[in-house]
C-alpha positions as CSV (number, residue, x, y, z in Angstrom):
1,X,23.6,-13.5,3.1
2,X,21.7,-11.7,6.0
3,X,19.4,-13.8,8.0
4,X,15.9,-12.3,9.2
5,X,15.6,-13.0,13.3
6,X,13.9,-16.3,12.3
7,X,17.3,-17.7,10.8
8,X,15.9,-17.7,7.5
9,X,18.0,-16.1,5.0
10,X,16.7,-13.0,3.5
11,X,15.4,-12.9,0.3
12,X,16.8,-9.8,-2.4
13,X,15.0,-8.3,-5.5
14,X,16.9,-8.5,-8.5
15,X,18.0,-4.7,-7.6
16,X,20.3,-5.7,-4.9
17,X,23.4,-5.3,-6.0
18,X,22.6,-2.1,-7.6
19,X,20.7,-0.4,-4.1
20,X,24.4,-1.5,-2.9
21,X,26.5,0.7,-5.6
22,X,24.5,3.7,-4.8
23,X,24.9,3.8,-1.6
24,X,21.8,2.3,-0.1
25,X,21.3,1.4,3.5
26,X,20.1,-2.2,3.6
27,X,18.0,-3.6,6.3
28,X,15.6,-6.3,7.2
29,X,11.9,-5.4,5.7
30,X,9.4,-8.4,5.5
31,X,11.8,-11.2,4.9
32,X,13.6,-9.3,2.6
33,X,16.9,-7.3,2.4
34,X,15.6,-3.9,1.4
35,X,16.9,-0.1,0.6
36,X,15.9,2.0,3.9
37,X,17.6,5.5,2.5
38,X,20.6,6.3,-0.2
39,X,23.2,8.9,0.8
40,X,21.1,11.7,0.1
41,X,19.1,11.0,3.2
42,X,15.5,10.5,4.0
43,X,14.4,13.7,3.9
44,X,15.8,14.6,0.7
45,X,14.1,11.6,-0.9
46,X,10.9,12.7,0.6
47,X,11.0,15.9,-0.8
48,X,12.0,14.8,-4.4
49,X,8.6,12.9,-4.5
50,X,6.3,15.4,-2.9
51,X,8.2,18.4,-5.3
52,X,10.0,16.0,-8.3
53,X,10.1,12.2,-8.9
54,X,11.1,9.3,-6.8
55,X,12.3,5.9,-7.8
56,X,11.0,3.1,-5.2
57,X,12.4,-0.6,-5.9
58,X,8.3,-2.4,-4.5
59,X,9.8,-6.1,-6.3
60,X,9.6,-7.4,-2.8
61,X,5.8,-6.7,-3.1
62,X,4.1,-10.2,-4.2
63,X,2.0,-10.9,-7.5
64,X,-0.7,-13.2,-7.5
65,X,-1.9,-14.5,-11.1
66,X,-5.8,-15.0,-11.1
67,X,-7.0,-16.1,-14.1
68,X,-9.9,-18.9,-15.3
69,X,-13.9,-18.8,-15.7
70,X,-14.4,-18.6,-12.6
71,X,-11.7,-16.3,-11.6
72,X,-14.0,-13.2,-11.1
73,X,-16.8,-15.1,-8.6
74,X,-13.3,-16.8,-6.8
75,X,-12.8,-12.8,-6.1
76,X,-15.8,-12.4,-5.1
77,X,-15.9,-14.4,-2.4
78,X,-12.3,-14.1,-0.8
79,X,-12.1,-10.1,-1.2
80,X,-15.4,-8.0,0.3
81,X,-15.7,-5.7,-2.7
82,X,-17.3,-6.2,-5.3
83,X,-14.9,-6.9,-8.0
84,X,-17.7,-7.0,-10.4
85,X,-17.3,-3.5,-10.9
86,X,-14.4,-3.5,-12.4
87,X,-14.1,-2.8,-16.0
88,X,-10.8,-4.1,-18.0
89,X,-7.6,-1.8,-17.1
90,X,-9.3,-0.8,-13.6
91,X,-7.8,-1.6,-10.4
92,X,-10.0,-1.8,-6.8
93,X,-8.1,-1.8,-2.9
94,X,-9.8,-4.2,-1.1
95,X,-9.1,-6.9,2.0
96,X,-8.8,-10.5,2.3
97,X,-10.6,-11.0,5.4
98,X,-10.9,-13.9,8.0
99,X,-14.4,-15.5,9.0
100,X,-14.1,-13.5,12.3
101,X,-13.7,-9.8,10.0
102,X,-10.0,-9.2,10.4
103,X,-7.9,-8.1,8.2
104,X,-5.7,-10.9,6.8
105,X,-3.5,-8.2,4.3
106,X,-4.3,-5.4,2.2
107,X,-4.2,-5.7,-1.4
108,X,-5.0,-4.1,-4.9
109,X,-6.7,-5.9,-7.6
110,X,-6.2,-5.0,-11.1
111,X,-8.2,-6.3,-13.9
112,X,-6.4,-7.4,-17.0
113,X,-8.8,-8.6,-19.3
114,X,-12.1,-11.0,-18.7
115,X,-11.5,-13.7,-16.4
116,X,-7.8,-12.3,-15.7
117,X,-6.9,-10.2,-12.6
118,X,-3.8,-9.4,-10.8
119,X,-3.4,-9.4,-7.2
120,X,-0.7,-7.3,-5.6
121,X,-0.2,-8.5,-1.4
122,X,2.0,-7.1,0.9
123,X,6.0,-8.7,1.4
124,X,5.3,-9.9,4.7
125,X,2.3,-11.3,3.7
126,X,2.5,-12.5,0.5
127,X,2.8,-16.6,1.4
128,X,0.7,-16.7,4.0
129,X,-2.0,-14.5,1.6
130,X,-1.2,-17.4,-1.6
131,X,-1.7,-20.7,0.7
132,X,-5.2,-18.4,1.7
133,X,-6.4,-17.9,-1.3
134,X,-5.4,-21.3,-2.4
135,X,-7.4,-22.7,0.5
136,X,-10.4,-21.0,-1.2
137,X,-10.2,-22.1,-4.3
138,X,-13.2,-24.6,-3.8
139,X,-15.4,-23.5,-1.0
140,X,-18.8,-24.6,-3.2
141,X,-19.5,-21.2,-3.2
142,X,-21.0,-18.7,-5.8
143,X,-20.8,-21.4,-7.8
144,X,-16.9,-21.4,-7.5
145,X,-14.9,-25.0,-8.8
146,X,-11.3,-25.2,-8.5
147,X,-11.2,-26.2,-12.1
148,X,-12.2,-22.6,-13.0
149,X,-9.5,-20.3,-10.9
150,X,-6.2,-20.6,-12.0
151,X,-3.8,-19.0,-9.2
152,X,0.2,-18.6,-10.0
153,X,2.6,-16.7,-7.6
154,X,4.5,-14.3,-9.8
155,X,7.5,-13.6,-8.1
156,X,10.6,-14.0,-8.5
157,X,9.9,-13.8,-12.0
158,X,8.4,-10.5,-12.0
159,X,9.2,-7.4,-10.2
160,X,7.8,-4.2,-9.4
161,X,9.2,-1.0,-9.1
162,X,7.1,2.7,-8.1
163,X,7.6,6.1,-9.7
164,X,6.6,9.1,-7.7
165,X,5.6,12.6,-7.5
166,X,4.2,15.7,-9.9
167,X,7.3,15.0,-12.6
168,X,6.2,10.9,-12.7
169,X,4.1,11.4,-15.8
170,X,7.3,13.3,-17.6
171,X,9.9,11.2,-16.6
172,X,8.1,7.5,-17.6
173,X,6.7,8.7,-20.9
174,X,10.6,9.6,-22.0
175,X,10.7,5.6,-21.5
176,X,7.8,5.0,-23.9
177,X,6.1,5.5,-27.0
178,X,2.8,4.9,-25.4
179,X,0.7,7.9,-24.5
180,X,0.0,7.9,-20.5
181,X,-1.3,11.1,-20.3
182,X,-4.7,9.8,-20.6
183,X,-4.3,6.9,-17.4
184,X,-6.4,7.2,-15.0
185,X,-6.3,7.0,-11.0
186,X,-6.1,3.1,-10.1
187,X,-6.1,2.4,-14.3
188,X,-3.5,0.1,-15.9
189,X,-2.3,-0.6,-19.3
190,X,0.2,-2.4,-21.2
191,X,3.1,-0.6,-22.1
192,X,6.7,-1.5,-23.4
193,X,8.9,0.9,-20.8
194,X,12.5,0.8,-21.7
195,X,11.4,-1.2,-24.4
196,X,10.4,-4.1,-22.1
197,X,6.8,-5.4,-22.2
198,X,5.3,-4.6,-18.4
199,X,2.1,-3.4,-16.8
200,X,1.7,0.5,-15.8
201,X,-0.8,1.3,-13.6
202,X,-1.1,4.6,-11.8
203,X,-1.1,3.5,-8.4
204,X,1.2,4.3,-5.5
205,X,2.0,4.4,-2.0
206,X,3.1,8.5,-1.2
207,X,-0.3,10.4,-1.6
208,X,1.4,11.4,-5.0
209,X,0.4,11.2,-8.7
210,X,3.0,8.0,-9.4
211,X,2.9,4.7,-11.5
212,X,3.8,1.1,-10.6
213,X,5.5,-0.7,-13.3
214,X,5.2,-4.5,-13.0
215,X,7.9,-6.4,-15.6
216,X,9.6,-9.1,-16.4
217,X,12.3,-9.4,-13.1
218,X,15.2,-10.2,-15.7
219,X,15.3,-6.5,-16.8
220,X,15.1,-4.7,-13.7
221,X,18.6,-3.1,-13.8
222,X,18.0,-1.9,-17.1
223,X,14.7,-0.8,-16.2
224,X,15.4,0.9,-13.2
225,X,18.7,2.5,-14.7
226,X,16.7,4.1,-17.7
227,X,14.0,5.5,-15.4
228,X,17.0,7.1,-13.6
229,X,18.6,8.6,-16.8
230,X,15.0,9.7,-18.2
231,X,14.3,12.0,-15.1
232,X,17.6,13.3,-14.3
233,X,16.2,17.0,-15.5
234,X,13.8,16.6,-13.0
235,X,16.1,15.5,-9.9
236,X,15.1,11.8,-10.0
237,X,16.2,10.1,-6.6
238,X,16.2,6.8,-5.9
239,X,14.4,5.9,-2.6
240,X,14.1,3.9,0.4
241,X,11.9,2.7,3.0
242,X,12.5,5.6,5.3
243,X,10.7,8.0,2.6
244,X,8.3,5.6,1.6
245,X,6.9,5.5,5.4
246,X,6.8,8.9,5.7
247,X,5.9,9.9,2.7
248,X,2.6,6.8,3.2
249,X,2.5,8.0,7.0
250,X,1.3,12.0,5.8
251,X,-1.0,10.6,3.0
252,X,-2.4,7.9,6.3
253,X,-2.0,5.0,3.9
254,X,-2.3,2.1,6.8
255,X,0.5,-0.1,6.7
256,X,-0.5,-4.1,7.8
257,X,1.1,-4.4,11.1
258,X,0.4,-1.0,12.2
259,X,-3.1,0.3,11.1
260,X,-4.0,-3.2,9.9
261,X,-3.5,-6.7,10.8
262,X,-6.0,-10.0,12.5
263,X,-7.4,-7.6,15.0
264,X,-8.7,-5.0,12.9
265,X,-11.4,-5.4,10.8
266,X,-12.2,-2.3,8.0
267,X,-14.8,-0.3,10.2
268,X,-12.3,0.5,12.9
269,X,-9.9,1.4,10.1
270,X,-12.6,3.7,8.8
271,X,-12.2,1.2,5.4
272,X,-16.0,0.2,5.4
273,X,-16.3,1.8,2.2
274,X,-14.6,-0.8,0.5
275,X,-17.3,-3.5,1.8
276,X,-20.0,-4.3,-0.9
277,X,-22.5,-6.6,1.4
278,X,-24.6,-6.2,-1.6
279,X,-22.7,-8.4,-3.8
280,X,-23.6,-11.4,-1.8
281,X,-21.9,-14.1,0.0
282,X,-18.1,-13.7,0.7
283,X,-15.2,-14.5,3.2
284,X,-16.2,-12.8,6.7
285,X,-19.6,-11.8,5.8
286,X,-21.3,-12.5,8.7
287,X,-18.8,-11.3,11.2
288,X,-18.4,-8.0,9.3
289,X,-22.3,-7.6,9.6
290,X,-22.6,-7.9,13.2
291,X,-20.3,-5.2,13.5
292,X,-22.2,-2.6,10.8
293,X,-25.3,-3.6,12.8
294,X,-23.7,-3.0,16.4
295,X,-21.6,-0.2,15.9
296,X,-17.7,-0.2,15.9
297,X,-16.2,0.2,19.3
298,X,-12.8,2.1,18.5
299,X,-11.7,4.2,15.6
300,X,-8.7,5.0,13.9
301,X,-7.9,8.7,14.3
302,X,-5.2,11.4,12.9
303,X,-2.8,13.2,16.2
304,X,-1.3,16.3,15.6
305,X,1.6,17.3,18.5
306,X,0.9,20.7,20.0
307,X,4.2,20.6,21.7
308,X,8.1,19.1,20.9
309,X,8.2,15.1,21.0
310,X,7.4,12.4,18.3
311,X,5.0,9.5,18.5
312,X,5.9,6.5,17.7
313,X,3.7,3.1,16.9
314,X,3.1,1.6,20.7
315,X,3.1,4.9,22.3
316,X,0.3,5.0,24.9
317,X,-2.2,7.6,24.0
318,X,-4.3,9.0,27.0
319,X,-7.5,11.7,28.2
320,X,-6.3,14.6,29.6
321,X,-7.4,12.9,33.3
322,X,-4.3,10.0,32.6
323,X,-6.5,7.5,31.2
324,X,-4.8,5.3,28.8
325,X,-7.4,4.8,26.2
326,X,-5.5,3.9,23.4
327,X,-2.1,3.5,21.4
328,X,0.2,5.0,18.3
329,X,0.1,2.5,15.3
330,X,2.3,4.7,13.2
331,X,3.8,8.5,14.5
332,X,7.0,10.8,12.8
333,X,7.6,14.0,12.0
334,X,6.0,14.8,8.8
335,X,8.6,17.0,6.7
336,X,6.2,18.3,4.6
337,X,3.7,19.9,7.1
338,X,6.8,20.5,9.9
339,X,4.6,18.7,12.5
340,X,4.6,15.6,14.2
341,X,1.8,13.3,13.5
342,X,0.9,10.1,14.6
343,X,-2.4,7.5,14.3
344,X,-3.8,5.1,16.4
345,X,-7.4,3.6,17.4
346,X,-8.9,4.9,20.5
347,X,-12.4,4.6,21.6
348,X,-15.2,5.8,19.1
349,X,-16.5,8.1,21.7
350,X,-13.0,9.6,21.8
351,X,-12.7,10.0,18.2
352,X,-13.3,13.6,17.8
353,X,-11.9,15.6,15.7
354,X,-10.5,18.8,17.7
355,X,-10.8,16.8,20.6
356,X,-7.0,17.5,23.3
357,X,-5.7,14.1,24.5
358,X,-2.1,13.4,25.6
359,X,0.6,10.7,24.1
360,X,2.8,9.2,26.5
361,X,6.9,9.1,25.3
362,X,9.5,8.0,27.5
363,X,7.5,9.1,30.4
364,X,6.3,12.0,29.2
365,X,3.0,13.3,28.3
366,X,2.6,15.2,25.4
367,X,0.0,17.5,24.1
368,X,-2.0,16.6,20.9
369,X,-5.2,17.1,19.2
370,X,-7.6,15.2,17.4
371,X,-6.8,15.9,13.2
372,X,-9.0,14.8,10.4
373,X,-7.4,12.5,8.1
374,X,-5.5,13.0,5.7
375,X,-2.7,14.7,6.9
376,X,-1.1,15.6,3.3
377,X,-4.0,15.5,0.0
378,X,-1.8,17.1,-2.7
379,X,-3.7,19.7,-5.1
380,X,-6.1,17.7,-7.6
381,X,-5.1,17.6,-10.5
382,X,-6.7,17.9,-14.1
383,X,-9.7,15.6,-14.5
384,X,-8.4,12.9,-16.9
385,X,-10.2,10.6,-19.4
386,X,-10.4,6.5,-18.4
387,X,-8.3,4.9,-20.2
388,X,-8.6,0.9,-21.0
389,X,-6.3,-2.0,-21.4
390,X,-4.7,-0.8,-24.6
């Protein structure tokens, strides 16, 4: 077995062996042993999920179980929105934040039912996220007892797996004799898919209308083949990471490590809208308060090259008079504009949209301008009807 660069082995979804017989690429991702592109190449797969359907194995994603009386004020207070709003079958993006603001992970919280919520947490993140949150489980506040909150780590029971792009809705309801049409953006339901019991929410990580399937981890093969089969009139590819960062990078989805990690906290990411100080009392309050009163200091902008070269994350961006001011968290080419587009933070006084600054690649200083965000928005579709935990 592969070892990550800390000698620990590296950990495999149950989908190993078949990423292997198609061909796939494996690297190191996270702590796990992960698909980074199939034969067909990254571009390819990137295109079959912004034109077709894409087929992401996400089982290295973790699954926290949050369940009890007092589940929904535990919430509360170690995430900064306000989970109240959430009706049964909604999911929220939030934070778990440290006292000082930063951004511990990224996460998505779905609510199943009353007092019953899933968490989903990054790879990399997902242990030092569970012995967080299980820190928190009695803090005496908002009335929170460790009797009440239930947490379980799912994984490796469960497993995950993402279907992407403007044929997703086709190709999963020819797995299921549930009706999806009516699933709304960050709604889940229950569903039998490949007539296995799982969760399908329509959530995703590509900018495109997809689903995430969450399932019982001992049927992923079958799972993953039928899904295959279903959308083969629709050029179903499986795909890697390579797509999935590229495909994330043009929709500027921050990835934790990059756009995100202890040293950010959501204003600078331009996430403040997730942050509910209304609710009351929760993890990193105080911190994130001082900053909404004094103003962030840097700010997380969209670059567009105005001349040949790619950015990459740690790129030095500068003024046009030299000054270094700031850096690339993430940078490619994007395949579907036919640019190359970066982001990173640079002072908020810098952060102007049109604005000409330079990036700085093996020695050279590039041309760019100031973008809004997003890169990529695909064309709204249809408005759909809310659809509850059926």
């Amino acid at each position: 077995m592969t070892e990550n660069p800390g000698g620990e082995p590296l950990r495999r979804t149950p989908l190993f062996d078949t990423h292997v017989s198609l061909g796939g690429r494996m690297v190191p991702f996270g702590g796990w042993e992960m698909p980074v592109q199939y034969p067909a190449g990254v571009l390819a797969e990137h295109h079959a999920v912004r034109n077709a359907v894409g087929l992401f194995d996400i089982g290295h994603m973790g699954q926290v179980d949050v369940s009890g009386t007092d589940a929904l004020e535990y919430l509360q207070w170690v995430t900064p929105g306000d989970v109240s709003r959430l009706e049964d079958g909604q999911a929220q993006y939030s934070f778990l934040c440290a006292e000082d603001g930063g951004v511990i992970d990224d996460i998505i919280i779905y609510r199943i039912g009353d007092g019953h919520f899933l968490v989903i947490v990054n790879a990399s993140n997902t242990d030092v996220d569970f012995g967080w949150m299980r820190l928190h489980l009695d803090g005496g506040v908002r009335g929170v007892g460790g009797d009440g909150v239930s947490l379980a780590l799912l994984r490796p029971e469960r497993t995950l797996l993402a279907l992407q792009g403007p044929r997703a809705l086709e190709t999963l309801q020819r797995c299921t004799d549930t009706d999806l049409s009516g699933l709304g953006y960050y709604r889940v339901m229950r569903a039998h898919v490949a007539g296995v019991e799982a969760l399908v929410a329509r959530t995703g990580y590509t900018g495109e209308r997809g689903y995430e399937i969450a399932f019982d981890a001992r049927h992923a093969v079958a799972v993953w083949n039928t899904l295959l089969e279903a959308g083969h009139g629709y050029e179903v590819v499986p795909c890697g990471l390579g797509a999935r960062d590229t495909l994330r990078l043009e929709a500027s989805m921050p990835l934790y490590g990059h756009e995100l990690d202890r040293s950010v906290n959501p204003f600078e990411a331009g996430l403040d809208r997730v942050i509910r100080f209304e609710k009351g009392p929760f993890v990193g309050a105080e911190a994130l308060k001082a900053v909404q009163s004094s103003g962030r200091t840097r700010a997380l902008i969209g670059l567009e090259l105005t001349v040949p070269g790619i950015a990459r994350m740690g790129h030095p961006i500068l003024l046009p008079s030299g000054e270094v001011i700031g850096a690339v968290t993430s940078g490619g080419p994007s395949p579907t504009l036919r640019k190359s587009i970066a982001m990173g933070f640079v002072p908020v006084g810098q952060a102007v949209e049109g604005a000409d600054l330079l990036v700085e690649v093996r020695g050279r200083r590039l041309e760019a301008r100031v973008v809004p965000l997003p890169f990529y928005k695909r064309a709204p579709a249809k408005p759909r009807t809310k659809s509850p935990m059926a």
